[in-house]
C-alpha positions as CSV (number, residue, x, y, z in Angstrom):
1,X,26.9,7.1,22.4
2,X,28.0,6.2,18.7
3,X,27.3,8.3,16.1
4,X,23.2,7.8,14.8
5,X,22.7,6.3,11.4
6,X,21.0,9.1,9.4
7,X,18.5,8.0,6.6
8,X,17.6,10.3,4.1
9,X,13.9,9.4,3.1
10,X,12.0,10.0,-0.1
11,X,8.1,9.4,-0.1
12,X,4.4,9.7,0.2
13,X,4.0,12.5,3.5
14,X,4.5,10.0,6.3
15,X,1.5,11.1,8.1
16,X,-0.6,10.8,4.9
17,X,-3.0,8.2,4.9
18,X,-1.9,7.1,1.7
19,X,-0.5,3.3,1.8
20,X,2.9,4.3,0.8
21,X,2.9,7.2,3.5
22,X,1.5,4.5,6.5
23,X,4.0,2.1,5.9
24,X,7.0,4.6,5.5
25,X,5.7,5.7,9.2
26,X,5.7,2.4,10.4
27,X,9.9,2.0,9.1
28,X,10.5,5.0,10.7
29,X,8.8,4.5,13.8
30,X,10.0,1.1,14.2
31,X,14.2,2.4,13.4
32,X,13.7,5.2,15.8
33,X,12.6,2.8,18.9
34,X,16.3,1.3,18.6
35,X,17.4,4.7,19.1
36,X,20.1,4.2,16.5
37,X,18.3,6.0,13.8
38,X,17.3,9.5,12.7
39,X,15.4,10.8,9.9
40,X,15.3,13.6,7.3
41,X,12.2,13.3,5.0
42,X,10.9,14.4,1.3
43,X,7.3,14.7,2.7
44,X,5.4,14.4,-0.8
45,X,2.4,13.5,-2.9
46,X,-0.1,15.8,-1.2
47,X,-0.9,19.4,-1.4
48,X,1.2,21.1,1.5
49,X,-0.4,24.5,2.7
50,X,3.1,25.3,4.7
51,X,6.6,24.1,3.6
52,X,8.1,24.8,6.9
53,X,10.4,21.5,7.5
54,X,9.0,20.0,10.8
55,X,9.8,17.8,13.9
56,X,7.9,15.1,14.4
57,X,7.0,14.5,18.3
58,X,8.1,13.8,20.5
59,X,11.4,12.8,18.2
60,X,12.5,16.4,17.7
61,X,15.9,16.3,15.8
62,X,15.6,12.6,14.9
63,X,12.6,13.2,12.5
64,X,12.2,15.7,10.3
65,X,9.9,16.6,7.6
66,X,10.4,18.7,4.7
67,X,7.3,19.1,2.8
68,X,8.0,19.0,-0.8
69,X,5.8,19.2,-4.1
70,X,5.6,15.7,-6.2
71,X,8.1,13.9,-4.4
72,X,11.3,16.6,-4.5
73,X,13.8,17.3,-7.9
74,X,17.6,16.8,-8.0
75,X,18.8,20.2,-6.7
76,X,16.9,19.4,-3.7
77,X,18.2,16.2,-3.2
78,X,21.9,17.3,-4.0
79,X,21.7,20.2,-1.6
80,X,20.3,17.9,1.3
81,X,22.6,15.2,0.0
82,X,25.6,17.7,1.3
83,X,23.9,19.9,4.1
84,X,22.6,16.6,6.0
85,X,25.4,14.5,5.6
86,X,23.0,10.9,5.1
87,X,24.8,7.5,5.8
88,X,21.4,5.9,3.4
89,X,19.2,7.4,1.1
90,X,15.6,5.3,1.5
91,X,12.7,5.5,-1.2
92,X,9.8,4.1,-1.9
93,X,6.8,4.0,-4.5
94,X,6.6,3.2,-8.3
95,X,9.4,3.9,-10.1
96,X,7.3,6.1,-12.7
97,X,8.2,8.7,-10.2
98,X,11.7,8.2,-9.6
99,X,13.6,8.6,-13.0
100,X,15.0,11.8,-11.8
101,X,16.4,10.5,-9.0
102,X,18.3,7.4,-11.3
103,X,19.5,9.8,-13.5
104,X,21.7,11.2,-11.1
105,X,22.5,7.7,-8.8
106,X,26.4,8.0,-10.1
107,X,26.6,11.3,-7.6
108,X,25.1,9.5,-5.3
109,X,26.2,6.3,-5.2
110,X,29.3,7.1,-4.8
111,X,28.7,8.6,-1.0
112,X,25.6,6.4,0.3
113,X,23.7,3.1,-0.8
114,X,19.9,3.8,-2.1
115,X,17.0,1.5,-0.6
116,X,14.2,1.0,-2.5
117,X,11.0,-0.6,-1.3
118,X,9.5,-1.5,-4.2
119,X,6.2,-1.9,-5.6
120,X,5.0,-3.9,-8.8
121,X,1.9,-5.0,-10.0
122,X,2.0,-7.4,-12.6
123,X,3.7,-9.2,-15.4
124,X,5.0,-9.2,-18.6
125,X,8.7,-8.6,-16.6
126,X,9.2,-5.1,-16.7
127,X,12.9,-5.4,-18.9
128,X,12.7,-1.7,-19.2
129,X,13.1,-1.0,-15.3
130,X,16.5,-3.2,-15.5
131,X,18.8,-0.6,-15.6
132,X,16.8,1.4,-12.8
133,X,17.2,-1.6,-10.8
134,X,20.7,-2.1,-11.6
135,X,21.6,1.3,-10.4
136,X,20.3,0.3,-6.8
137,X,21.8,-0.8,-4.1
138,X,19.3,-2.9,-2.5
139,X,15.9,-3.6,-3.4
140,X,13.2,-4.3,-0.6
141,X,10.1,-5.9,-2.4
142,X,6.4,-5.4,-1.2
143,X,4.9,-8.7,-2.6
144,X,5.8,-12.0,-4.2
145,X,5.1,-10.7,-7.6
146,X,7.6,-7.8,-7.2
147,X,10.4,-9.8,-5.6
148,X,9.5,-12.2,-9.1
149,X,9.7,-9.1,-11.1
150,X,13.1,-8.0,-9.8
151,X,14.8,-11.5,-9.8
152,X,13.8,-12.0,-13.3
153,X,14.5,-8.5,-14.8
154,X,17.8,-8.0,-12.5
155,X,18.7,-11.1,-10.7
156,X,22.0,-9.9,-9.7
157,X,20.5,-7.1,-7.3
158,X,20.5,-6.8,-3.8
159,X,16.8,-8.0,-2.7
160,X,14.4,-9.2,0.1
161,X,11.0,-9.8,0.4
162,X,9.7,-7.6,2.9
163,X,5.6,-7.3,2.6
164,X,3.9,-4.7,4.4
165,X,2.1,-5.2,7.8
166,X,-0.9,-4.0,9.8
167,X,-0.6,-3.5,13.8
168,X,-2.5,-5.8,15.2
169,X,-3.2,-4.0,18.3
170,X,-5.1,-1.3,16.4
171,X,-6.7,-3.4,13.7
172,X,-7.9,-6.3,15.6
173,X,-11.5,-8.4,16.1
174,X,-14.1,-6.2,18.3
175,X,-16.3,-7.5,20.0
176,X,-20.3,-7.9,19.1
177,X,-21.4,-5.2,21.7
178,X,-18.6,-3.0,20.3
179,X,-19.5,-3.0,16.7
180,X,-23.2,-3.0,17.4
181,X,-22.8,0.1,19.7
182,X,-20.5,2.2,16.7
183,X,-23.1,1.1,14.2
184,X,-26.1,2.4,16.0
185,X,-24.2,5.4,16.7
186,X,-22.7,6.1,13.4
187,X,-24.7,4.3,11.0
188,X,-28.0,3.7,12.2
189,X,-29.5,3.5,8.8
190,X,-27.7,-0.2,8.6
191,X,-29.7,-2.1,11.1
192,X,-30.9,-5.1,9.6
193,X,-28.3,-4.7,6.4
194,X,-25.8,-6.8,5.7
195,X,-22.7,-3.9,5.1
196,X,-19.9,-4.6,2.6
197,X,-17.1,-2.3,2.4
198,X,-14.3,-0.2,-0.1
199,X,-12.0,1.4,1.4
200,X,-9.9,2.8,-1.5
201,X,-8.6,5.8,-3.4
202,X,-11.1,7.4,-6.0
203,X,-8.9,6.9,-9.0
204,X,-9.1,4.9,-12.4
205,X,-7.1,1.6,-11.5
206,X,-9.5,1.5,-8.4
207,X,-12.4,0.9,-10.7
208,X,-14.4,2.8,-8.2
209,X,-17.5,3.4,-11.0
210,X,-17.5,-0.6,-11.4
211,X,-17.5,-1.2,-7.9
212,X,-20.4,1.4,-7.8
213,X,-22.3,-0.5,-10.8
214,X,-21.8,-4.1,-10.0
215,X,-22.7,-3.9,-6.3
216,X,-26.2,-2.2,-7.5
217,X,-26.9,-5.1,-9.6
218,X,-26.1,-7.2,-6.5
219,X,-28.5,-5.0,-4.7
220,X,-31.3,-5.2,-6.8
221,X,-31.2,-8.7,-7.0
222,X,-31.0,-9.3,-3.1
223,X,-33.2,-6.4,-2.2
224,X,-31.6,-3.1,-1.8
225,X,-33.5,-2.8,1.7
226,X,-31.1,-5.4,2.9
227,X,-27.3,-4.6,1.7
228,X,-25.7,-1.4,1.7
229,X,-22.1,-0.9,0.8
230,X,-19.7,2.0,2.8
231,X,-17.3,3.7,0.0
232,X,-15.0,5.2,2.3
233,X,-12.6,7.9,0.0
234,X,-12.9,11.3,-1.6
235,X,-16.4,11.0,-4.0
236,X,-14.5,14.3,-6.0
237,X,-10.9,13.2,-6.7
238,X,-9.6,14.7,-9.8
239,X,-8.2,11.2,-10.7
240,X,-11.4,9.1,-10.1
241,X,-14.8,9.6,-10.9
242,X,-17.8,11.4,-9.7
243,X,-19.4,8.5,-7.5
244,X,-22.4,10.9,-6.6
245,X,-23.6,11.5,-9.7
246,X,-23.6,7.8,-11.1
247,X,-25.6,6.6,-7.7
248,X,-28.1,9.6,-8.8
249,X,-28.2,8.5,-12.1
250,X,-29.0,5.2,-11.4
251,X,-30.9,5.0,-8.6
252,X,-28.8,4.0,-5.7
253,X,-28.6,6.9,-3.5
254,X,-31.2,5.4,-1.6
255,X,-29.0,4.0,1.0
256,X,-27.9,0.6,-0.9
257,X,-24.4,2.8,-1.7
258,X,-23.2,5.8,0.8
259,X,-20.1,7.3,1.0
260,X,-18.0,8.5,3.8
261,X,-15.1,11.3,3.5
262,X,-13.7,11.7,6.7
263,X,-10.1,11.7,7.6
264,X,-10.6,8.7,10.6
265,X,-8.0,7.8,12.7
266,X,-7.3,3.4,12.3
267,X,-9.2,2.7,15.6
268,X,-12.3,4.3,13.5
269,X,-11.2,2.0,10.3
270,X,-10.8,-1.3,12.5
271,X,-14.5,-0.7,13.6
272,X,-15.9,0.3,10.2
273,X,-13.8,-3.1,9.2
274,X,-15.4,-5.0,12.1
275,X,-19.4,-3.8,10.9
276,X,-18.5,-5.4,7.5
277,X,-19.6,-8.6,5.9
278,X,-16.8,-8.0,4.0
279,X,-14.2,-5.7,2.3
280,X,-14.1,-5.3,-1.7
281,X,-10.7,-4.7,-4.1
282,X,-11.2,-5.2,-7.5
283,X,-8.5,-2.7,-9.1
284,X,-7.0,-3.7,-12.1
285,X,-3.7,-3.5,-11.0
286,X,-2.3,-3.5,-7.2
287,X,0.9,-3.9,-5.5
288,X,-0.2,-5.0,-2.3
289,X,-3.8,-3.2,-1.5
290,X,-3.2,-2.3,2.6
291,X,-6.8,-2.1,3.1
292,X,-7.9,-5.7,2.9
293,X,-4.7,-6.3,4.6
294,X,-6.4,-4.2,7.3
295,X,-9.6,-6.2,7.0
296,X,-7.9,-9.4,7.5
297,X,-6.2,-8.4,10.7
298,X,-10.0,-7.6,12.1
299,X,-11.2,-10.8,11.2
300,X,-13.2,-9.5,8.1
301,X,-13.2,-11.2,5.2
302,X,-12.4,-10.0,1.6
303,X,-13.7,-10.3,-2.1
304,X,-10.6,-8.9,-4.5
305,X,-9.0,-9.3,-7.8
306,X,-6.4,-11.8,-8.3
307,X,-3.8,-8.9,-9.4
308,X,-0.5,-8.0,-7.5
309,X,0.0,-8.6,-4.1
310,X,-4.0,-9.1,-3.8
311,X,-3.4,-13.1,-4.3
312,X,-1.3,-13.6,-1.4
313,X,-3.3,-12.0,0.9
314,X,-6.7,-14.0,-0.1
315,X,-5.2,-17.5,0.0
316,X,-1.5,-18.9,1.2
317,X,-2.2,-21.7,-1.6
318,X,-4.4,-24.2,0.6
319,X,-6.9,-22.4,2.8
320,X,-8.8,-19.3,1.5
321,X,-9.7,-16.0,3.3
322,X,-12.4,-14.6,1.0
323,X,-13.0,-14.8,-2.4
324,X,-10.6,-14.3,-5.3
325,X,-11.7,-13.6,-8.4
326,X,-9.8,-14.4,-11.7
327,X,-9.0,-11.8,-13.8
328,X,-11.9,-12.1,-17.0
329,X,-9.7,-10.3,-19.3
330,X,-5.6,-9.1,-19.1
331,X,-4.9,-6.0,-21.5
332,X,-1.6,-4.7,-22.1
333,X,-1.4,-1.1,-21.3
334,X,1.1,1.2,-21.3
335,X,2.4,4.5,-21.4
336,X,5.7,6.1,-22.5
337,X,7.1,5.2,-19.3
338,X,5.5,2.0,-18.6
339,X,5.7,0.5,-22.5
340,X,3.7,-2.5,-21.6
341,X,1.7,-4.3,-18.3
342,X,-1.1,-6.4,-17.5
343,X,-4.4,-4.5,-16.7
344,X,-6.8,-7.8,-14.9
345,X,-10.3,-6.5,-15.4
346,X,-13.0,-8.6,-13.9
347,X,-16.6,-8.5,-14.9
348,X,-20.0,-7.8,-13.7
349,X,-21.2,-11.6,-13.2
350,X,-18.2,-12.3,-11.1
351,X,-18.3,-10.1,-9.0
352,X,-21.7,-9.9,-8.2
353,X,-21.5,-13.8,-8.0
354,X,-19.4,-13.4,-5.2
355,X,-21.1,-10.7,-3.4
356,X,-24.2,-13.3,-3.4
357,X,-21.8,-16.1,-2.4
358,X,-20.8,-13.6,0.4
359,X,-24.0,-12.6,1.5
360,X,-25.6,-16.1,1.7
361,X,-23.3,-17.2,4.1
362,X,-24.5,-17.4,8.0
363,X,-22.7,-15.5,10.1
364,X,-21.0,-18.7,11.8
365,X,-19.4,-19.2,8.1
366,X,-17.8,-15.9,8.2
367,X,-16.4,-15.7,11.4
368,X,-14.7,-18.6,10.9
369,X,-13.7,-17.7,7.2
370,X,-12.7,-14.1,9.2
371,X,-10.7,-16.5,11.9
372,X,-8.6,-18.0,9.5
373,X,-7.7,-14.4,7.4
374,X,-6.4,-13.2,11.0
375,X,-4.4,-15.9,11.1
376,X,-2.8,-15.7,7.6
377,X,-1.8,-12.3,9.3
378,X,-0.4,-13.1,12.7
379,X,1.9,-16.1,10.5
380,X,2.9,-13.7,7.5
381,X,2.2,-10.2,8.1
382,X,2.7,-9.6,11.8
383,X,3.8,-6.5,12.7
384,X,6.6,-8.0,15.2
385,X,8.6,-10.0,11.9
386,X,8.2,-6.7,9.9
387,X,10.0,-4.4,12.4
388,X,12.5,-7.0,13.0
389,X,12.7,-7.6,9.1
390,X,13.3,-3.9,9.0
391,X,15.7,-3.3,11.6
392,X,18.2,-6.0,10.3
393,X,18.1,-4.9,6.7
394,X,19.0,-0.9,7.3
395,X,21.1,-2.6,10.0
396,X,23.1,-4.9,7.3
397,X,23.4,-1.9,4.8
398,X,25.4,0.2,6.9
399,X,27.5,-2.2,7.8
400,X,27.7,-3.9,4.2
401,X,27.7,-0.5,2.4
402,X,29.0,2.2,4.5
403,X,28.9,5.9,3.5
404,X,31.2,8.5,2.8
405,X,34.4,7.9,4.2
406,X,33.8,4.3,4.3
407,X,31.3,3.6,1.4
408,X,31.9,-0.3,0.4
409,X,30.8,-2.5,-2.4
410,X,30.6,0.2,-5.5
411,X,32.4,1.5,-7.7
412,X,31.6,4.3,-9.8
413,X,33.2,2.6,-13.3
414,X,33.1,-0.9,-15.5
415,X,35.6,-2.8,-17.2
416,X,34.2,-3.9,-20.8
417,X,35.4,-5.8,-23.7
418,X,35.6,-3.6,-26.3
419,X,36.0,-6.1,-29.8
């Protein structure tokens, strides 16, 4: 047997529940079927009790996880960069957290291709990522916008559009027994509500305390007795707010608003998607937002932002799948890194507009709006085109860009025209 194609990855923990750390899974998963492929990991962005390096089962010595703290530092990289011999070194995330690793792509790029999948949110073009983009082999992008982004800001890169997917075998349409049955069980409190739900991160660009706000308006205009919405994430996350203390505060902790924590597996999400009238993403800014992807692919409705990849999922440009809402205000934001993007904010009418719009609808006018979102799925995020997508890329970048030995289409130095 030929020699395996080792990939060097650099990411979320792959068996974090994080968007980034599902879909790295999924790639790896889906390489490692061909049995062409093994894997050394970064295993970041959470708080790791043990930094043992581990095998993944039943893979072994194809997959292995190093658990590292942020996302890993150059001396790490270097030394794995020697010890494990990589033919491709795979990242993905925002580039906020990556300029250490473009700092130093000269050493690298001179042994093995990088592969970025790539997330972006919004417009104006990001100029200032050009020359991270330029120092990257090939670019896979998450969503329209990004794949816009990078052919504007650094058209002569390497890209693809590859958006993420949902396995359709997990997060699929249950039937009415099934979903009545985990409701009675698990939420009993919801008979004779009409459930909407949030399944998100606690933190700022979520908008998690707005979410919390409007949909009590919404409730006391439709009755609170008769709506409740599910907040499934962490009610004490350092980065978000403290979502029990403003449904105290005003009122709602009466069962209009609950929260629930839990670390469920996606048979448990699909059903929680499946009880809903519909799923809510109104963050500011969003790459691609996985969780009404989710929703979608079990026939549930959404209500979102029109922000990032959000837009594509909640119309293809004839038919909708929910509601999208336009953006009341765009502020340019920034940081040191980030000197200037698009924060879409929406407002409280809006969205509670929608909700009302949502919750006025018979339940023949949502399964058929929840039909046609499944749809949009199977046709442009099946999980079948994704592993294929991802199987012919890494496939064409070793055989386009080599490593090592044979490394192919770089070179480490530019001629200019010095006047």
């Amino acid at each position: 047997m030929d020699k395996k194609i080792k990939v060097l990855v650099i990411s979320d923990h792959p068996m974090a529940p994080s968007g980034v750390g599902t879909q790295t899974r999924y790639i790896i998963e889906t390489l490692l079927e061909t049995g062409r492929y093994k894997f050394v990991c970064f295993g970041g962005a959470i708080k790791h009790q043990d930094y043992t390096p581990a095998k993944v089962d039943p893979y072994g010595d194809d997959w292995i996880i190093h658990p590292v703290d942020g996302y890993g530092n150059q001396q790490m990289l270097r030394s794995a960069i020697q010890v494990e011999k990589p033919d491709v070194l795979w990242f993905m995330t925002d580039p906020r957290f990556f300029p250490w690793l473009w700092d130093i792509e000269n050493e690298i790029r001179a042994n093995i291709p990088m592969v970025y999948y790539h997330v972006w949110d919004n417009v104006p073009f990001p100029k200032y990522n050009s020359v991270n983009y330029n120092s990257t082999d090939v670019i896979a992008c998450i969503s329209k916008v990004t794949e816009k982004v990078v052919a504007e800001v650094a058209p002569d890169v390497d890209r693809v559009y590859v958006p993420h997917a949902v396995n359709s075998d997990i997060f699929k349409k249950h039937t009415t027994e099934e979903i009545e049955e985990f409701k009675d069980e698990n939420f009993p409190f919801s008979k004779g509500k009409k459930i909407f739900f949030w399944n998100n991160r606690n933190a700022r660009r979520k908008l998690s305390g707005s979410v919390v706000y409007y949909f009590n308006e919404f409730a006391k205009k439709v009755g609170p007795e008769n709506v409740c919405l599910v907040m499934h994430t962490d009610v004490k996350d350092p980065h978000g707010q403290d979502l029990e203390k403003i449904i105290q505060d005003i009122g709602a902790d009466d069962g209009r608003i609950m929260f629930t924590t839990g670390k469920y597996p996606p048979e448990i999400l699909a059903l929680m998607y499946g009880m809903s009238t519909c799923t809510i993403n109104i963050s500011d800014a969003e790459g691609f937002g996985l969780a009404t992807l989710e929703s979608l692919s079990c026939g549930t409705p959404i209500i979102v932002n029109m922000t990032g990849g959000l837009q594509e999922q909640v119309t293809d440009g004839k038919e909708w799948f929910g509601i999208g809402l336009q953006p009341a205000s765009k502020a340019v934001i920034g940081s040191q890194q980030v000197p200037y993007i698009f924060e879409d904010r929406i407002n409280e009418e809006e969205l509670v507009s929608a909700l009302e719009k949502m919750y006025n609808m018979s339940d023949e006018e949502i399964e058929e709006l929840g039909n046609k979102g499944m749809e949009h799925v199977r046709k442009n995020y099946n999980f079948e085109t994704f592993k294929k997508q991802w199987i012919d890329l890494m496939d064409r970048v070793h055989e386009e860009y080599g490593s090592w030995d044979n490394r192919k289409n770089y070179t480490a130095w530019e001629l200019r025209e010095v006047s």
